[in-house]
C-alpha positions in Angstrom: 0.7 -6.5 -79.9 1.0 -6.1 -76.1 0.1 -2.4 -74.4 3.0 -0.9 -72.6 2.1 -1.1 -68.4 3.2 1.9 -66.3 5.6 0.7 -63.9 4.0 -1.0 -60.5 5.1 2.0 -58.1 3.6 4.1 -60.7 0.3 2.1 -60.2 1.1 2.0 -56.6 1.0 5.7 -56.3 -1.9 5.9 -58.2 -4.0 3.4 -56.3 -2.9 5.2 -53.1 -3.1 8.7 -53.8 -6.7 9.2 -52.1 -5.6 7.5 -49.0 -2.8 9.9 -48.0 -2.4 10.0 -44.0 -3.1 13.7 -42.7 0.1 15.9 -42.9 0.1 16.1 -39.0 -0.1 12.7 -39.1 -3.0 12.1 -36.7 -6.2 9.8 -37.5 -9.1 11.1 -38.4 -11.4 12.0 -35.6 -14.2 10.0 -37.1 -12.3 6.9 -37.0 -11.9 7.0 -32.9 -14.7 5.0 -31.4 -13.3 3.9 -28.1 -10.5 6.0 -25.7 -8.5 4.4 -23.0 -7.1 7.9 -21.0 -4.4 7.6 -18.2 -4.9 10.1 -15.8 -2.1 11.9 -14.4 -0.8 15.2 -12.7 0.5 16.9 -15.4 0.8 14.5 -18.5 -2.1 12.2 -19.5 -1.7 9.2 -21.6 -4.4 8.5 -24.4 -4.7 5.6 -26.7 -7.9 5.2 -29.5 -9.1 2.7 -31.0 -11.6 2.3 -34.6 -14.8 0.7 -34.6 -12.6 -3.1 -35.4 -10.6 -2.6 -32.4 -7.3 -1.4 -34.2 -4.8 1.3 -32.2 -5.3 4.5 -34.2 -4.6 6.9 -31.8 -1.2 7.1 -29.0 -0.6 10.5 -27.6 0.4 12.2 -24.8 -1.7 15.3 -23.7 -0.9 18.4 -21.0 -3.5 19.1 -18.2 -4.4 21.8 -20.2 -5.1 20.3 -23.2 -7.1 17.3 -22.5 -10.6 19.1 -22.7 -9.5 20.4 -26.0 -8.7 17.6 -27.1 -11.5 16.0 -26.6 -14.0 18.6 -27.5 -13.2 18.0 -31.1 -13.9 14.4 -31.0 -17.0 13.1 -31.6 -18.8 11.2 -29.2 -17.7 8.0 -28.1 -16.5 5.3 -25.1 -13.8 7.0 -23.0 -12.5 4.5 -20.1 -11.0 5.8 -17.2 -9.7 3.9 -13.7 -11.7 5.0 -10.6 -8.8 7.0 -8.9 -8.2 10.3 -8.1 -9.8 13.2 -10.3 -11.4 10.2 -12.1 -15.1 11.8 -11.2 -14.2 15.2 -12.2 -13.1 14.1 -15.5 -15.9 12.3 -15.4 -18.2 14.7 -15.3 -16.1 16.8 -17.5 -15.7 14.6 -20.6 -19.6 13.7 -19.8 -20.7 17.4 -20.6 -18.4 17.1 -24.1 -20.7 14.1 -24.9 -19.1 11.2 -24.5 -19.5 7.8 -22.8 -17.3 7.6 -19.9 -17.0 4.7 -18.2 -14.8 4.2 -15.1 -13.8 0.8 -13.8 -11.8 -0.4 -10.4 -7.8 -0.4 -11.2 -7.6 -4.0 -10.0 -9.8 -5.1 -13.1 -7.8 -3.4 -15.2 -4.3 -4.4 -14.1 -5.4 -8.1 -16.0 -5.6 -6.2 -19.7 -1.5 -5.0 -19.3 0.3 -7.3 -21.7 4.3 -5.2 -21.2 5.9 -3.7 -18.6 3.5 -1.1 -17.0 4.4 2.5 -18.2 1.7 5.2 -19.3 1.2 4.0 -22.5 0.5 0.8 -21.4 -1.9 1.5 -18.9 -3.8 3.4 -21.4 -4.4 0.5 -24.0 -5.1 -1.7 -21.3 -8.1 0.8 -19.9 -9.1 0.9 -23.9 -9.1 -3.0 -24.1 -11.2 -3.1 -20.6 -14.0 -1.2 -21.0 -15.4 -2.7 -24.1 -15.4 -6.0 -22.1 -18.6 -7.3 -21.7 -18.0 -8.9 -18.0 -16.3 -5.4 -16.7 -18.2 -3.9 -13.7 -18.1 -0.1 -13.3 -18.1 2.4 -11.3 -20.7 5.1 -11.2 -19.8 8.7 -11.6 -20.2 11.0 -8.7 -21.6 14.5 -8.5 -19.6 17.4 -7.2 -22.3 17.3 -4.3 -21.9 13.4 -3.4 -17.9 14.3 -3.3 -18.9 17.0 -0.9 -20.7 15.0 1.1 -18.0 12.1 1.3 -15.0 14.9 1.6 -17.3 15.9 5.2 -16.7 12.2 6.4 -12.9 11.7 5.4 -11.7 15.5 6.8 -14.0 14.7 10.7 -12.0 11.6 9.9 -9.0 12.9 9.7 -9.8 15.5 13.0 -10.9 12.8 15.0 -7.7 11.2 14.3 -5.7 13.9 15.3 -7.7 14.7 18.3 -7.2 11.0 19.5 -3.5 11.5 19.3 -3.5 15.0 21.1 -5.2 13.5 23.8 -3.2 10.5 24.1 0.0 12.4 24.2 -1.4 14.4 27.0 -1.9 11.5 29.1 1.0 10.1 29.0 2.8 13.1 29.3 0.9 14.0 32.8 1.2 10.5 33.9 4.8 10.8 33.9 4.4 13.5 36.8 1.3 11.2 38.3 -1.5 12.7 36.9 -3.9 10.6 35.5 -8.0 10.8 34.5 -10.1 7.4 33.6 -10.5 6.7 30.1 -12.6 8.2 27.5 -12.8 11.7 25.8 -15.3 13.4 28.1 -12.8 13.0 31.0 -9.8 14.7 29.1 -11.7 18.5 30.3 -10.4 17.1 34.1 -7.0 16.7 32.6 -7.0 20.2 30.6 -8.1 21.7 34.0 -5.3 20.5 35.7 -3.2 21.9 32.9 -4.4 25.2 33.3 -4.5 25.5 37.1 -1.4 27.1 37.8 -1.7 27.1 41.5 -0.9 22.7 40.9 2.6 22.3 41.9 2.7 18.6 40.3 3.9 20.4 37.1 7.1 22.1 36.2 6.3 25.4 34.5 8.2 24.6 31.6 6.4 21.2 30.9 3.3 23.2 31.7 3.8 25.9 28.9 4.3 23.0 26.4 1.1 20.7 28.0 -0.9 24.3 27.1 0.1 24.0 23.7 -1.1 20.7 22.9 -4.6 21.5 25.3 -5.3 24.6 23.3 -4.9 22.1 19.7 -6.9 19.5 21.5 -9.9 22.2 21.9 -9.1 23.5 18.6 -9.8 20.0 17.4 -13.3 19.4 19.5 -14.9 22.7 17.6 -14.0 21.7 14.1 -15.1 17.8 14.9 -18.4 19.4 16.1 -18.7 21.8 13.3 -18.4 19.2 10.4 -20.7 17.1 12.5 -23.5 20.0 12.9 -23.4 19.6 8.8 -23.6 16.5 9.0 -26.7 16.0 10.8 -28.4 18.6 8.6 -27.2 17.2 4.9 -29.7 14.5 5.2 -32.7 16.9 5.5 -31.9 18.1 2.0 -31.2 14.4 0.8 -33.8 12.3 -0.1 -31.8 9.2 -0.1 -30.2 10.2 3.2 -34.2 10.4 4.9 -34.6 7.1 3.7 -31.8 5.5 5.2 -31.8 7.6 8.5 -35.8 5.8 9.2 -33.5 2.3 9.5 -33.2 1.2 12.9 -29.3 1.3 13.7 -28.8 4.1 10.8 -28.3 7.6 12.2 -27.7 10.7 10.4 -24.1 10.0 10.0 -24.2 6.1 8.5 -27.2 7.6 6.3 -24.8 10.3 4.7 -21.9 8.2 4.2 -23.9 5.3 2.4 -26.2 7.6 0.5 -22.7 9.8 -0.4 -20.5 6.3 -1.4 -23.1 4.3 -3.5 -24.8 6.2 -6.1 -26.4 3.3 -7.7 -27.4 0.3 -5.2 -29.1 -0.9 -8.2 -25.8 -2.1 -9.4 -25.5 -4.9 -6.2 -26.7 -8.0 -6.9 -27.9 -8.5 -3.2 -27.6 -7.2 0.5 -24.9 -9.8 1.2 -22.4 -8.3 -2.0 -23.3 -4.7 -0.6 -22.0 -5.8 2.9 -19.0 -7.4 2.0 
């Protein structure tokens, strides 16, 4: 005589009832082994991945909650691209305990398979950065950003400065006065400016020519003050004193390599650093 079978969904349901999915319906944080995170202003995009390379995790995060997030993870490989705030989170998601690796947004553009949206940006930095070819980018410290942030804001001064001045001169050349070229001449030009006994210039265009004169001075003693700190940041960098002994190398050159490439070790030769 044949036994009586419980229906197949009964066995179904049977078989299955110690693999429910979570009620919140989130993986289990032990199955995330690998993190591809879109960084963003406000919203970030993050998509995991278990230890066979299958999606287990999409979500969006807040600002505000990406630390969280990932403080209750455990440790594993978090790719990022190298572009803004990518060193502070970084740093940050370093200190949780996890890997993070950041990588050159050019090499991961060739891992997005759809149209390019959050989402997919994130799976293509997950699928990246377990690539065995990938080259990465070394994480900087809040100091080396210092450093670099010295360069780009006399940068940005000189910059400014150049266009004051050249404004000046062409604005006195159109009532004939001129000075030769180069920056140290420009204190004739200011002169001239200032002198109101000179009847070459109409009061009115001299009360504007002031105006730019007093920015163009303003300029000189913030270029000098960022270079002042400079010339002293190598003194309390080692790297820095190496580099400043090269012939050619001065204080400046010295801080900007020392401050750019934290890990020269990862050129191949002097010919790849140059280029």
């Amino acid at each position: 005589m044949m036994e009586w079978m419980a229906p197949l969904r009964h066995l179904g349901a049977k078989m299955l009832g110690g693999q429910r999915p979570p009620a919140n319906g989130e993986p289990s944080m032990g199955e995330i082994t690998t993190i591809g995170l879109d960084l963003a202003k406000h919203v970030f995009q993050v998509h995991g991945v278990d230890e066979k390379g299958a999606a287990v995790l999409r979500k969006q995060l807040r600002r505000g909650q990406v630390l969280a997030f990932f403080s209750k993870l455990p440790p594993c490989v978090v790719g990022l691209e190298a572009c803004a705030t990518a060193h502070y989170w970084a740093r940050e998601l370093g200190a949780l305990g996890h890997k993070v690796r950041l990588m050159p947004a050019q090499y991961v553009k060739a891992y997005i398979k759809r149209n390019k949206n959050d989402a997919a940006d994130a799976e293509a930095i997950c699928e990246a950065v377990v690539r065995p070819t990938m080259r990465f980018v070394p994480t900087k410290t809040a100091e080396q950003q210092a450093a670099l942030l010295l360069h780009r804001g006399r940068e940005r001064l000189v910059r400014q400065r150049t266009a004051l001045v050249n404004a000046l001169r062409a604005h006195l050349a159109e009532f004939g006065v001129i000075a030769p070229q180069g920056l140290r001449n420009v204190g004739k030009l200011i002169a001239i400016v200032r002198n109101e006994e000179d009847a070459r210039l109409p009061d009115a265009g001299r009360q504007v020519l002031q105006v730019l004169a007093a920015q163009i001075e303003q300029l000189e003693t913030a270029v000098a003050a960022l270079e002042k700190q400079l010339m002293a940041w190598p003194n309390s960098n080692p790297v820095g004193q190496r580099l400043a002994t090269i012939p050619g190398i001065g204080p400046i050159i010295a801080t900007a390599i020392a401050a750019t490439v934290v890990e020269p070790s990862g050129f191949r030769s002097g010919r790849e650093f140059a280029a």
